[in-house]
C-alpha positions in Angstrom: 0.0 0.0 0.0 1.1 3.4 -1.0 0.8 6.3 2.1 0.1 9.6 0.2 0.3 13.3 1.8 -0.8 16.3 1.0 1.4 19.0 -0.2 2.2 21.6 2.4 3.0 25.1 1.0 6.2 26.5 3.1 5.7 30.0 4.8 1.8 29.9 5.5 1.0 31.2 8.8 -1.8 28.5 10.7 -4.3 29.6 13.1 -3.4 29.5 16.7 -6.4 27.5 17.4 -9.7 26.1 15.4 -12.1 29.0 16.8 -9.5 31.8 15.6 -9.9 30.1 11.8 -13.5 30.4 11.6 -15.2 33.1 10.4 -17.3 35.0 13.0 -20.9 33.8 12.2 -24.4 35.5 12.9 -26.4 33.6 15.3 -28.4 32.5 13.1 -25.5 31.3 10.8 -24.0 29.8 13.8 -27.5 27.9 15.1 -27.8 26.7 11.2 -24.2 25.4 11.1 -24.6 23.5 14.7 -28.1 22.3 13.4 -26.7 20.9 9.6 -24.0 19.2 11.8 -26.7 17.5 14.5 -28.9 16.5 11.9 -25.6 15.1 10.1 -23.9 12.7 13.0 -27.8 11.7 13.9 -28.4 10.5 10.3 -25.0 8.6 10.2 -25.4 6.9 13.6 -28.9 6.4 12.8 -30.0 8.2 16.3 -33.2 10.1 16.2 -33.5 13.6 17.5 -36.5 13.4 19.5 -36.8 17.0 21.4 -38.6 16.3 25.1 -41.4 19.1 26.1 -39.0 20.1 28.7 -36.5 20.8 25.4 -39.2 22.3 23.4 -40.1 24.5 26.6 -36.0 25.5 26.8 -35.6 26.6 23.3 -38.9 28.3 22.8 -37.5 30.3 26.0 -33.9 30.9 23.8 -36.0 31.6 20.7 -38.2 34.7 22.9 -35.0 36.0 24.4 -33.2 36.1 20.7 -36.3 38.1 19.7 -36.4 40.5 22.6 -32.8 41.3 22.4 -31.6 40.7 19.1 -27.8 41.4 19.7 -27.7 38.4 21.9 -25.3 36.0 21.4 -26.3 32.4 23.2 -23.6 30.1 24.0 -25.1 27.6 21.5 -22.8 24.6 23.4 -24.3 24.6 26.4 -27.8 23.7 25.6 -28.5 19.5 24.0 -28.9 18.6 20.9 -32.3 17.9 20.9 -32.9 21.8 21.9 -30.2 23.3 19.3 -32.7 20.8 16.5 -36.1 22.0 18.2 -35.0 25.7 18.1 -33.1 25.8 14.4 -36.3 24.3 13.1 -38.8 26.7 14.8 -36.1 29.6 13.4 -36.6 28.0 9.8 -40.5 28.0 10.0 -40.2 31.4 10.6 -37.8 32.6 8.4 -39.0 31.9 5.5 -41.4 33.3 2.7 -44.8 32.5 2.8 -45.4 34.7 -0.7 -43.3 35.7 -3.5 -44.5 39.3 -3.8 -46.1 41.5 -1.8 -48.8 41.9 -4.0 -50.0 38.8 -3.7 -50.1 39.1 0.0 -52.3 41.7 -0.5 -54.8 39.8 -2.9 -55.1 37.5 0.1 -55.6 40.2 2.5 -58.2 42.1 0.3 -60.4 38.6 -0.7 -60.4 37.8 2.9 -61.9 40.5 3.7 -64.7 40.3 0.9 -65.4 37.4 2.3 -66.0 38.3 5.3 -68.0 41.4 4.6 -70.0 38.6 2.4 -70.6 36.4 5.4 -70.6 38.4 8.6 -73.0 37.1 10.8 -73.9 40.2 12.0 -73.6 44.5 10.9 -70.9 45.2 13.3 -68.3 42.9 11.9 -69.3 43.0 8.2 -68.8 47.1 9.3 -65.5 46.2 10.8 -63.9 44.1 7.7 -65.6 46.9 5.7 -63.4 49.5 7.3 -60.3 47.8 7.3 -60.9 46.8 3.4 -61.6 50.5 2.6 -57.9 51.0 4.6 -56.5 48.9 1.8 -53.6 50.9 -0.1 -55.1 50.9 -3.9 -58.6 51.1 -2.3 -58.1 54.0 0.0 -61.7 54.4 0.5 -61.1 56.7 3.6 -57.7 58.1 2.9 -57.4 62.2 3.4 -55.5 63.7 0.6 -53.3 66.9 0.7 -52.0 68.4 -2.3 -49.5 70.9 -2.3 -48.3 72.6 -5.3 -44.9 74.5 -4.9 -44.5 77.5 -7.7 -40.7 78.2 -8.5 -40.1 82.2 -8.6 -37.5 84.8 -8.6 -37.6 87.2 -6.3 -38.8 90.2 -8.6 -41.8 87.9 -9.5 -42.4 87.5 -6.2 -42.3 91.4 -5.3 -44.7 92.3 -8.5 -47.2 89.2 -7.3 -47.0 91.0 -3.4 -47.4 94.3 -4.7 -50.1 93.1 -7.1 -52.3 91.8 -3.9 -50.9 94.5 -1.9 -53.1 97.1 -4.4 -55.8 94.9 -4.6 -56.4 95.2 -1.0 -55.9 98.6 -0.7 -58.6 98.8 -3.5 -60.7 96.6 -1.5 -60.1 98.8 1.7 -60.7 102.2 0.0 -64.3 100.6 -1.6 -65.4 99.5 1.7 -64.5 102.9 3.4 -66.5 104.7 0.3 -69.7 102.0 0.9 -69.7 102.8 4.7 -69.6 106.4 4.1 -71.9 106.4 1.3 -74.7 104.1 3.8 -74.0 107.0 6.6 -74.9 110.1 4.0 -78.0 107.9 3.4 -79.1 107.1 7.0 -78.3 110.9 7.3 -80.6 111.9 4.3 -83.4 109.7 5.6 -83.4 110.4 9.0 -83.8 114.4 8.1 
């Protein structure tokens, strides 16, 4: 029999130790790479992973914190196999895509709520899906509109246009002066 080796490159530096040669990994990355291995050795040893309630219970607790505080970093090791299996497989139910597009999210959103408006059993909730179907974006059956329109001028346009409305309502002045004097001269005629 014939021993073979590898060839070894001269003047490569190695690691220190295995952990300093690994890239840092996400959590997630980390949990997916622990849970590929599990599932890996329990295939070829032909070992079930069967998680206990009391391992569901553990990483459904993990899963929670890892939600509420999403820079956490749990020390994957400490925890069984059947946990690190339970939790990578609730993190892969929920990590995934239940739609290609948006759009057809919506569809689903809007013809549930025909059909509910269709078969409430009674006013309030066919009311209820009513309102949220007229909240739909496309819909917009109650959505308030603002419209703004901005009008681009120099400044000397902007002192004729000021000027402009500045005379008007010194027109508009001067007539209501002349109306009020004109009403006393005729409560003055018709009073003598």
């Amino acid at each position: 029999m014939t021993e073979v080796f590898p060839e070894i490159e001269e003047g490569v530096p190695l690691p220190a130790s295995a952990a300093e040669a690994l890239p840092t990994l996400s959590p997630k990355e980390e949990l997916d790479m622990r849970a590929r291995t599990i599932k890996l050795l329990a295939d070829i040893n032909g070992d079930p992973i069967t998680p206990s309630e009391e391992h569901q219970d553990v990483a459904e607790d993990l899963a929670r914190q890892m939600m509420e505080d999403p820079q956490m970093r749990p020390v994957y090791a400490k925890y069984p196999n059947e946990v690190m299996a339970y939790l990578a497989g609730m993190v892969a139910q929920t990590n995934c895509m239940i739609v290609e597009e948006l759009s057809d999210l919506k569809l689903y959103v809007v013809n549930k709520l025909v059909y509910e408006v269709e078969h409430a059993t009674d006013s309030k909730s066919r009311l209820s899906a009513l309102a949220k179907l007229g909240e739909v974006d496309g819909v917009d059956a109650f959505k308030k509109r603002t419209e703004m329109t901005v009008k681009v001028m120099s400044i000397e346009d902007v002192e004729k246009e000021l000027l402009g409305t500045l005379d008007a309502l010194e027109d508009i002045e001067y007539r209501q002066v002349d109306e009020a004097e004109q009403v006393q001269e005729e409560q003055c005629h018709s009073v003598n």
